[in-house]
C-alpha positions as CSV (number, residue, x, y, z in Angstrom):
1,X,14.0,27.7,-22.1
2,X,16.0,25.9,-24.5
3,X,18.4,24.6,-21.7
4,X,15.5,23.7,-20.0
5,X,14.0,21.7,-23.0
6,X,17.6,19.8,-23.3
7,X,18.1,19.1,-19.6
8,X,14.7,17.4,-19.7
9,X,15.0,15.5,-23.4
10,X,18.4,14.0,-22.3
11,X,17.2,12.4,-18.8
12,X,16.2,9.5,-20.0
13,X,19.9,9.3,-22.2
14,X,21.7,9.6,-19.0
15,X,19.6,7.6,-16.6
16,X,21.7,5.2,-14.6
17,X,22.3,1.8,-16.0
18,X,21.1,-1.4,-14.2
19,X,23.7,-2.1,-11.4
20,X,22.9,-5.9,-11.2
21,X,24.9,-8.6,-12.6
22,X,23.6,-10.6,-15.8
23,X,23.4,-13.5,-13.4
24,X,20.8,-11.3,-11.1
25,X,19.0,-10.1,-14.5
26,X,18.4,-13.3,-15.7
27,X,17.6,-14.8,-12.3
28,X,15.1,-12.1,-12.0
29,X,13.7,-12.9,-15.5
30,X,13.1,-16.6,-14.6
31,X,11.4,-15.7,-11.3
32,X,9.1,-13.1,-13.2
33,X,8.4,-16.3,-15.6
34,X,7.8,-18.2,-12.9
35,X,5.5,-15.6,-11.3
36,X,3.4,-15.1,-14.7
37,X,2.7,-19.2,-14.5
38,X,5.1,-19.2,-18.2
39,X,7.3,-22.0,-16.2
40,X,4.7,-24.1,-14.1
41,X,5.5,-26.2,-11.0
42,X,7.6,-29.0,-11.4
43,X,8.6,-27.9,-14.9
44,X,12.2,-29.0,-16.1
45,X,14.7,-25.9,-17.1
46,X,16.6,-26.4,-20.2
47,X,20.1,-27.9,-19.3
48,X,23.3,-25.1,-18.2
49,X,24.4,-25.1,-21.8
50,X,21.1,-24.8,-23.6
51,X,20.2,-21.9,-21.0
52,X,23.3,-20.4,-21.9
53,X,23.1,-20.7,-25.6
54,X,19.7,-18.6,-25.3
55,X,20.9,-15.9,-23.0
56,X,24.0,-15.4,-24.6
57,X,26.4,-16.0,-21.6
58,X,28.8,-18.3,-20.6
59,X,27.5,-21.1,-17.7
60,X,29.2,-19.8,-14.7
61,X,26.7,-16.8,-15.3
62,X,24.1,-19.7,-15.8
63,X,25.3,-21.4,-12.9
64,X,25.0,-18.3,-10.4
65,X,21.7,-17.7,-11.2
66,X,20.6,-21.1,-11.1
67,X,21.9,-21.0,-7.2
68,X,20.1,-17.6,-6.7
69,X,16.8,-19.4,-7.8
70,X,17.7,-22.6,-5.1
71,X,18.1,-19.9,-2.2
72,X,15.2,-18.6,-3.2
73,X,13.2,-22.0,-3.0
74,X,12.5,-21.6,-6.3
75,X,13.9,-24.5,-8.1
76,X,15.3,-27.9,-7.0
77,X,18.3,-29.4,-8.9
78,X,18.4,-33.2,-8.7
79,X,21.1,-35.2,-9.6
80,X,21.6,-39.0,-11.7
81,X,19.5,-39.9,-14.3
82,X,16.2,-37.9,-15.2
83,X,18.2,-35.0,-13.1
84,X,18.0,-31.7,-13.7
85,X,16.8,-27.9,-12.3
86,X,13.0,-27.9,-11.7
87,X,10.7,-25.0,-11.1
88,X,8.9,-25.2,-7.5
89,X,6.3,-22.6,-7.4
90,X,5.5,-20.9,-3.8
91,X,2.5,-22.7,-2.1
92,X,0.8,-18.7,-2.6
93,X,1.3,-18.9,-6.3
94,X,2.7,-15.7,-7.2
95,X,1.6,-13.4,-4.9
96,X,4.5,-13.7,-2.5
97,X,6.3,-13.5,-6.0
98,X,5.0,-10.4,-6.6
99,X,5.2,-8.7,-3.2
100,X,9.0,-9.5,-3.4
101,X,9.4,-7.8,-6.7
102,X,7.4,-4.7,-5.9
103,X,9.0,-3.9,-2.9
104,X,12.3,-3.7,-5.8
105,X,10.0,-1.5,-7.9
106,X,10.2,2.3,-7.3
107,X,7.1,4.8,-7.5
108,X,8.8,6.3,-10.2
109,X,9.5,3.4,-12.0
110,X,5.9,2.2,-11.6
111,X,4.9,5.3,-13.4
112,X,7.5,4.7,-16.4
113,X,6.4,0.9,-16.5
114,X,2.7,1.9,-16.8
115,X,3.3,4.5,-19.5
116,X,5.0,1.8,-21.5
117,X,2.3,-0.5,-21.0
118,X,-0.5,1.8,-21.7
119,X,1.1,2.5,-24.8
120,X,1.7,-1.2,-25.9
121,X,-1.9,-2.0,-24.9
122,X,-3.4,0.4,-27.0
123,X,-1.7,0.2,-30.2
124,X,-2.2,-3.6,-29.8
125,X,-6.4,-3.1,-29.8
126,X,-6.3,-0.6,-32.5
127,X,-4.4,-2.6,-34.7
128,X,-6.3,-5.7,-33.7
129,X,-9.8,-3.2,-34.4
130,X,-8.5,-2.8,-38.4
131,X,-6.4,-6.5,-38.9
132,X,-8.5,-9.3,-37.1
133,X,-10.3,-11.4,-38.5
134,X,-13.8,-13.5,-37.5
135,X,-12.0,-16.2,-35.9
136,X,-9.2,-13.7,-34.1
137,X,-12.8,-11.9,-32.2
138,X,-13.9,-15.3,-31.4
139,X,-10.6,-16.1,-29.5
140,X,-11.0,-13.1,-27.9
141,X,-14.4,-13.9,-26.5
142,X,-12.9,-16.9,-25.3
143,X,-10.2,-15.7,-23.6
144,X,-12.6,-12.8,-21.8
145,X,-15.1,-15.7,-21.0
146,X,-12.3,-17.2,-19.1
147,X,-11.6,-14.4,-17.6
148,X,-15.2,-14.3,-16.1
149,X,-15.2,-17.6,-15.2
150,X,-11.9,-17.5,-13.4
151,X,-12.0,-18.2,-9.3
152,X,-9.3,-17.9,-7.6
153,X,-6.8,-15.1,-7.5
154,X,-4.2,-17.0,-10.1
155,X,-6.9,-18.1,-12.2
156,X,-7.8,-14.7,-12.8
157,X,-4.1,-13.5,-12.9
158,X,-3.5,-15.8,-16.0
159,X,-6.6,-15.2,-18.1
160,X,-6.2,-11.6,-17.9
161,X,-2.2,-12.4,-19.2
162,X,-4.0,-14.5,-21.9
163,X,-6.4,-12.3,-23.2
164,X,-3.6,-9.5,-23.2
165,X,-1.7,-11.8,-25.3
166,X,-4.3,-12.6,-27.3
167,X,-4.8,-8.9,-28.3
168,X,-1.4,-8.4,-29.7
169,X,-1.8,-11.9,-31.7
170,X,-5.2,-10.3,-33.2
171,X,-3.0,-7.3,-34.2
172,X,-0.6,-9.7,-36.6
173,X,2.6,-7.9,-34.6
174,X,5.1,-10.1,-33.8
175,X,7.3,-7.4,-32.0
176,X,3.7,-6.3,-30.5
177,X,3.8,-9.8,-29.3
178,X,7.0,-9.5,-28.1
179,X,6.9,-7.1,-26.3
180,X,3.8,-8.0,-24.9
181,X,5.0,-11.0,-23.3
182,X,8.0,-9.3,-21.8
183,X,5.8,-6.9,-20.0
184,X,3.8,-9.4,-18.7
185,X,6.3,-11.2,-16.9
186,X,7.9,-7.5,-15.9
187,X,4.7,-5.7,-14.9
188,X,1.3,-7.8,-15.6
189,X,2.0,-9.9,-12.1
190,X,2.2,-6.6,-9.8
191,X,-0.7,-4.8,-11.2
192,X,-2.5,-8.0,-10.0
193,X,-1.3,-7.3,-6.1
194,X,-3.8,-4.6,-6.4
195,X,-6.7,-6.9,-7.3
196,X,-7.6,-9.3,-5.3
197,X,-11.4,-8.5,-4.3
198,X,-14.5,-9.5,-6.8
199,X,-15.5,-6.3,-7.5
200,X,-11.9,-5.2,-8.9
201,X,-12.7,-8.3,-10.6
202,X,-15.6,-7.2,-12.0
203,X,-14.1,-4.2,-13.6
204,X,-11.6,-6.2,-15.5
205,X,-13.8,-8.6,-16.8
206,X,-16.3,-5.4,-18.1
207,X,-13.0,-3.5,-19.5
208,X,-12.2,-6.6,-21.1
209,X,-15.2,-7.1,-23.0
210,X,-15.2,-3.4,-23.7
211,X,-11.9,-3.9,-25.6
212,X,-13.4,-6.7,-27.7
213,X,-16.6,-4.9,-28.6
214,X,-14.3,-2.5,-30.2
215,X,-12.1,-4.8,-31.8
216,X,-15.3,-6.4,-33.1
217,X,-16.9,-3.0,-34.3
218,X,-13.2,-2.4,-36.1
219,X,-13.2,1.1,-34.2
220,X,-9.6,1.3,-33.6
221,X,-10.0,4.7,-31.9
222,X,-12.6,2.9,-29.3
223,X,-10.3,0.2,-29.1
224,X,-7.1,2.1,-28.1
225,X,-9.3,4.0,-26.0
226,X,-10.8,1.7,-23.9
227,X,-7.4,-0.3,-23.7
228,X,-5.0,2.3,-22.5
229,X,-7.7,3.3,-19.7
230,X,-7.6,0.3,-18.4
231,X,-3.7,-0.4,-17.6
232,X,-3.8,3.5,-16.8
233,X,-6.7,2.6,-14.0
234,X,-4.5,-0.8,-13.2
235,X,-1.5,1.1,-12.7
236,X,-2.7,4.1,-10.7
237,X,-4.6,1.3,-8.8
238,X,-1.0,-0.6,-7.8
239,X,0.8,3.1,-7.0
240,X,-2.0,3.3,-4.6
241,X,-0.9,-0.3,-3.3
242,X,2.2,0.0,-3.2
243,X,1.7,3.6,-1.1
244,X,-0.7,1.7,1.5
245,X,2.2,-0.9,2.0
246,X,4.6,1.8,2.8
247,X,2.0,3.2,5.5
């Protein structure tokens, strides 16, 4: 049993390691930016030596994944004065975006990046529930209102990112925040593949405003609640998606 117990605690120690280069991470990191809507259309990229300052690599590793991003008709790089790298987002928005990064995604890793998430979600809301204040509910409202009022697929696909954000900032956790953010750009984009029809939409707008009626109560024990369930249903909602694909 206790072998058992130690083969199973020490997976996770000795899972492989990412086998792509820091050129492919970061080129992957700008396209998931670019997928969230963080880095509009026709927005200009920091220059090779800023973007390497912030990464922390040298600009031949900026330089590769600058050229990944032009073969992938994501950015165009224009030369002379006012030049520069500038984002070109795919005349689908994201969704072909998405598609491309979920067919890199395994079940399994699905799984672990909905766990993650649920777990994020919910200590954001009950944190939010006992720290926000009058004004932080209000912003909430908001950002579920434009939620609601949200048309088209990317419309939707952004206020939902919003009002996720705008939990953690009710919860007064930068590293909440964070972490939040980074999630968004790895995970938020491919739970939305799986919701595209107005009744899915439906449900997220009602979960939403379940989240903030908790908040607003200050139950934190509603709020985590009602905020894990719904990246739980999201995720197991995108596994099924992903499976259909496959068919």
């Amino acid at each position: 049993m206790a072998i058992q117990f130690y083969g199973r605690a020490t997976a996770a120690v000795f899972a492989p390691l990412e086998s792509t280069s820091r050129s492919s991470r970061i080129a992957r990191r700008l396209t998931d930016a670019i997928a969230l809507g963080l880095l509009p259309d026709a927005q200009q990229l920091p220059g090779e030596m800023d973007l390497a300052a912030q990464f922390g690599v040298s600009t031949v590793t900026i330089r590769e994944a600058l050229s990944m991003l032009r073969h992938e008709g994501l950015i165009e790089t224009r030369r002379g004065r006012g030049g520069g790298s500038f984002v070109r987002v795919p005349a689908d928005g994201a969704s072909s975006l998405a598609r491309r990064r979920l067919g890199e995604v395994s079940l399994v890793e699905l799984r672990d990046l909905g766990d993650v998430y649920t777990a994020i979600a919910g200590q954001a809301a009950a944190l939010a529930a006992r720290r926000a204040d009058d004004e932080d509910v209000a912003q909430l409202r908001r950002a579920a209102a434009q939620l609601a009022e949200a048309g088209e697929p990317d419309a939707r696909r952004r206020a939902d990112a919003q009002f996720h954000i705008q939990v953690t900032v009710a919860a007064q956790s930068a590293r909440l925040y964070q972490e939040e953010v980074h999630l968004q750009a790895e995970f938020g984009t491919l739970l939305w593949l799986a919701f595209g029809d107005d009744a899915s939409h439906g449900e997220m707008v009602r979960s939403c405003t379940a989240v903030v009626d908790a908040i607003e109560a200050r139950d934190a024990h509603a709020a985590r609640a009602t905020a894990e369930q719904r990246v739980t249903d999201a995720t197991a909602r995108l596994i099924d998606y992903r499976l259909d694909q496959e068919l």
